[in-house]
C-alpha positions in Angstrom: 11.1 -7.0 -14.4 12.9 -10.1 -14.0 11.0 -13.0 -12.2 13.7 -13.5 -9.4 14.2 -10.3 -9.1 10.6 -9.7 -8.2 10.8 -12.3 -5.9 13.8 -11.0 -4.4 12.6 -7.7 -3.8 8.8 -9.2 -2.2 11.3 -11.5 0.0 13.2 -8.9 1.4 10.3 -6.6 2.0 8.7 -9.6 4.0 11.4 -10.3 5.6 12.5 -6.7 6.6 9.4 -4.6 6.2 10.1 -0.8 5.9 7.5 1.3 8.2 6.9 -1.3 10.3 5.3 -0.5 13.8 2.9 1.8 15.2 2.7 4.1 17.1 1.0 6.0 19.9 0.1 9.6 17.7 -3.1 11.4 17.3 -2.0 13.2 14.3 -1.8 10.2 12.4 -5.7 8.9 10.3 -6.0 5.3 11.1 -7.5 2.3 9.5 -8.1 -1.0 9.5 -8.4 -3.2 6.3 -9.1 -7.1 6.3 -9.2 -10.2 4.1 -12.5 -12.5 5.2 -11.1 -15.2 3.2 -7.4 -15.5 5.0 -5.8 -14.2 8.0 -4.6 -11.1 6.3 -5.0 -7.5 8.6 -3.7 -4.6 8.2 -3.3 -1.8 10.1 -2.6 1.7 8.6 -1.4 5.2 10.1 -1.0 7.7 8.1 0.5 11.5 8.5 -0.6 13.7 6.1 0.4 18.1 6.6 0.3 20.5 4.0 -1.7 17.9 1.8 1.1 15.4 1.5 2.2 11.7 3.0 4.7 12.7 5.7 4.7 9.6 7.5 2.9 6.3 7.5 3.3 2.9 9.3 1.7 -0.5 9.3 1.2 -3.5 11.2 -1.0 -6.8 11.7 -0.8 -10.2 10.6 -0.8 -10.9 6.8 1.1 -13.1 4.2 4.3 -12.6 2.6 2.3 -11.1 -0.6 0.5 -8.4 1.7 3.5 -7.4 4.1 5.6 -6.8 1.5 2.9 -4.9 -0.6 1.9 -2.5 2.7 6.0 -2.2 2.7 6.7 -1.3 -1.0 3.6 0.9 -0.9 4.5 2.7 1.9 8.1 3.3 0.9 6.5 4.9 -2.4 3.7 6.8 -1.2 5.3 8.5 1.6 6.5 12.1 0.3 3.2 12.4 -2.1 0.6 14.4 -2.5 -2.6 13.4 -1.8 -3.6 13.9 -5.4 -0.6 12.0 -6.6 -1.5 9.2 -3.6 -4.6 9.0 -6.1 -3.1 8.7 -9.2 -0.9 5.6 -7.7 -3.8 4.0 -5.9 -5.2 3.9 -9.3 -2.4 3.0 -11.4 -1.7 0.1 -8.8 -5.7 -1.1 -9.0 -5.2 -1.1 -12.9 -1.8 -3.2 -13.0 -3.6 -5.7 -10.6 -6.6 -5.8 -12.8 -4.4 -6.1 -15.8 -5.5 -2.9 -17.6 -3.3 -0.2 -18.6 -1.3 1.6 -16.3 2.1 3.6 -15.7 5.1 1.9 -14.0 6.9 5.2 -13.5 3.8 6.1 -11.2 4.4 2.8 -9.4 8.3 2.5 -9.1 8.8 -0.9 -6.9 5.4 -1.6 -6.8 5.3 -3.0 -9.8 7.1 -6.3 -8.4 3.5 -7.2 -8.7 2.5 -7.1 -12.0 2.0 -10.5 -12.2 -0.3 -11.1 -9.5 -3.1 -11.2 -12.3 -2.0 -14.6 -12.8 -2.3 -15.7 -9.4 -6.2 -14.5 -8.7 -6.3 -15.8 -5.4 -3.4 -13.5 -4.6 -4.7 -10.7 -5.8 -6.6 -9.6 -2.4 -3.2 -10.0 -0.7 -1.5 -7.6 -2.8 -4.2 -5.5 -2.9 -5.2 -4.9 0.6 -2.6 -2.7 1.9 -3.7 -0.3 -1.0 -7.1 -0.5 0.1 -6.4 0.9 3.1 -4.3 3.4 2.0 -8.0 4.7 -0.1 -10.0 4.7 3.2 -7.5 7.2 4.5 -7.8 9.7 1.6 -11.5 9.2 1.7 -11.0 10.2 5.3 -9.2 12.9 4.1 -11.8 14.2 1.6 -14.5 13.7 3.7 -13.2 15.7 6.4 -11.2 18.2 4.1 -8.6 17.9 6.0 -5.3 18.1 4.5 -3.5 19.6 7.0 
């Protein structure tokens, strides 16, 4: 993907985050994920029925780099399986890591592939994912996939 474009698409995520907000909703598994080192914080709700990502939303105080990544990773995880969830936690992890991975899997998320060069940026874009793995964990641990 096209440098500008990338940037376009992170921009506009930032600037108008999709899932943004949350809300008062018991049915929801929340977290909470951090960055020590900046003022990134994330928080995550997450709806998941019939073992699939029905809803999810997001809020807290991050950079441009995390916002939009809780944004574009929402937008693409929402409508999954929690098996497929997986398989794009994974695939994002190993774009960000630079080892092999599949963009299909990834759709917009792969405005990030380039974060490897940036390692101090890496944590930003990363964190919302993070997140997004101690809610399946919940998941598993509990078995609950209603």
């Amino acid at each position: 993907m096209e440098a500008n474009l990338r940037r376009e698409i992170i921009l506009q995520h930032y600037e108008h985050p999709k899932n943004k907000g949350l809300i008062l909703d018991d049915a929801y598994i929340k977290v909470n994920t951090n960055n020590e080192s900046c003022i990134d914080e994330i928080d995550l709700m997450v709806k998941i029925e019939g073992g699939k990502v029905i809803d999810a939303r997001f809020d807290g105080e991050a950079c441009a780099i995390c916002t939009s990544s809780a944004s574009i990773m929402l937008d693409t995880l929402v409508g999954r399986s929690v098996e497929e969830v997986e398989v794009a936690l994974e695939q994002f992890t190993n774009m960000i890591n630079e080892k092999e991975y599949d963009e299909n899997i990834l759709e917009e998320a792969i405005v990030y592939e380039d974060v490897a060069k940036q390692p101090s940026r890496k944590k930003c874009a990363l964190l919302p994912w993070w997140g997004m793995e101690k809610v399946i964990q919940e998941v598993k641990k509990n078995g609950d996939s209603t």
